[in-house]
MARVEX-650686 format. One record per residue (C-alpha): x, y, z. Coordinates in steps of 0.5 Angstrom, whole numbers, padded with zeros to 4 digits, always signed. Example, Ala and Ser with C-alpha at 12.3 -4.5 7.8 and 13.67 -1.06 7.14 Angstrom:
% MARVEX-650686
+0025-0009+0016 +0027-0002+0014 
% end
This chain:
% MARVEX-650686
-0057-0004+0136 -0050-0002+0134 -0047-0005+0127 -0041-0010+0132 -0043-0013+0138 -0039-0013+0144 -0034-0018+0145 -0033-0021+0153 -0028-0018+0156 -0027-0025+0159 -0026-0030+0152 -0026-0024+0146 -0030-0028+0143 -0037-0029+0145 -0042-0023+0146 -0042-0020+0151 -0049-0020+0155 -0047-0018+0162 -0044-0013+0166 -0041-0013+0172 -0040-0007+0176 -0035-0010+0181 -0031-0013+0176 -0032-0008+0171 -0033-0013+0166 -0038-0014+0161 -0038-0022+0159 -0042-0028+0155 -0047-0032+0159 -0041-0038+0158 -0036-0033+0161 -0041-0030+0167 -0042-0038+0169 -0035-0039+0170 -0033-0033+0173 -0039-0032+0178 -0039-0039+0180 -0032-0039+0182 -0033-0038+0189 -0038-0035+0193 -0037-0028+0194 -0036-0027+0187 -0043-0031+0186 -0046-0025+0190 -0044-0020+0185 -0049-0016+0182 -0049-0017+0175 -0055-0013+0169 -0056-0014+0162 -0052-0009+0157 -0056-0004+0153 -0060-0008+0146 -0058-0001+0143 -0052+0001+0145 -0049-0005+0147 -0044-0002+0152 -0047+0000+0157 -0051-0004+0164 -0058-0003+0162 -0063+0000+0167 -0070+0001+0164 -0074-0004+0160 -0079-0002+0155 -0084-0007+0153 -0087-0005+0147 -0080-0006+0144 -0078-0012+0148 -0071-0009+0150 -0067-0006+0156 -0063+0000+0155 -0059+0005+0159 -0061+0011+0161 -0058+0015+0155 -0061+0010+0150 -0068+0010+0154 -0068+0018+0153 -0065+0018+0146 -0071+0013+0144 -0077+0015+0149 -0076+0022+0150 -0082+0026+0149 -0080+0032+0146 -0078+0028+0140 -0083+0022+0139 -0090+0022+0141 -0091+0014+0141 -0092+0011+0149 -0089+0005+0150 -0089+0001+0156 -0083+0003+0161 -0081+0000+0167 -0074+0000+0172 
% end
């Protein structure tokens, strides 16, 4: 994980844990729940987990050997096989 988390763009305060492609925002729970719950179209945007490594990017794998959801640069980084040998348990 990277040494600052990521603020929600949304409060600047919290941690972001969230990004929204449609908005284009990476957002806390709490700020997620206000935003998203506003009306119902913005209730329908598709909204992903940041990745545990970088904290900047939606992530789109889950390794559960470590407990983790990384993007896909982060998920080649620490899984490619050219440079680990370990087999951890993977899944979009």
């Amino acid at each position: 994980m990277s040494g600052e988390a990521r603020s929600c763009d949304y409060c600047g305060h919290s941690t972001a844990l969230l990004y929204c492609r449609a908005d284009s925002a990476k957002l806390c729970f709490s700020c997620d729940r206000e935003v998203h719950s506003t009306n119902q179209l913005f209730s329908k945007h598709t909204r992903t987990l940041l990745c545990d490594a970088c904290d900047d990017s939606p992530a789109t794998i889950l390794c559960s050997t470590d407990t983790s959801v990384l993007c896909q640069n982060c998920d080649w980084e620490n899984h490619n096989p050219a440079l680990s040998d370990s087999l951890h348990e993977r899944r979009p």
